[in-house]
C-alpha angles and dihedrals in degrees: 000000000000137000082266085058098044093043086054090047091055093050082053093049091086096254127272141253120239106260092030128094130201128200127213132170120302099236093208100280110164109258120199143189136235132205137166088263090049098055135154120038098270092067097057110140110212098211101167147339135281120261089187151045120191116190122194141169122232124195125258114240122221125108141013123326095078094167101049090046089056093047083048097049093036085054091058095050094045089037089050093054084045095069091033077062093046106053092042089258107174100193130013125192113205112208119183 
């Protein structure tokens, strides 16, 4: 499958609160590592294929209501490992 799939898959997965996070399939797209010897970008190495997709939702920040907004965003990113921890997942990269 391909990111089209995967973006469809995310819209079917019955949408998800700010703060919360959801996992589907990976769908074999190419996963890569970074290092500091890897950096930048360009020399990105492509080593295997993603098992996993999760997907979650930040706040938006503008405006008042500082607090709520960085529980919110500290809950994607602990809710996110949880299901990394859940489904066996050995390494995560987060993107934003």
């Amino acid at each position: 499958m391909s990111a089209v799939s995967t973006s469809f898959t995310g819209r079917t997965l019955g949408g998800c609160q700010t703060g919360y996070a959801k996992i589907t399939g990976g769908y074999n797209l190419p996963a890569c590592v970074f290092s500091h010897e890897s950096y930048p970008l360009y020399n990105q190495k492509f080593i295997n294929f993603s098992k996993h997709v999760i997907y979650t939702v930040g706040p938006v920040y503008s405006g008042g209501a500082k607090d709520i907004k960085a529980v919110q965003l500290e809950s994607c990113y602990t809710t996110s490992l949880d299901l990394a921890v859940e489904h066996g997942v050995g390494s995560i990269v987060c993107l934003n």
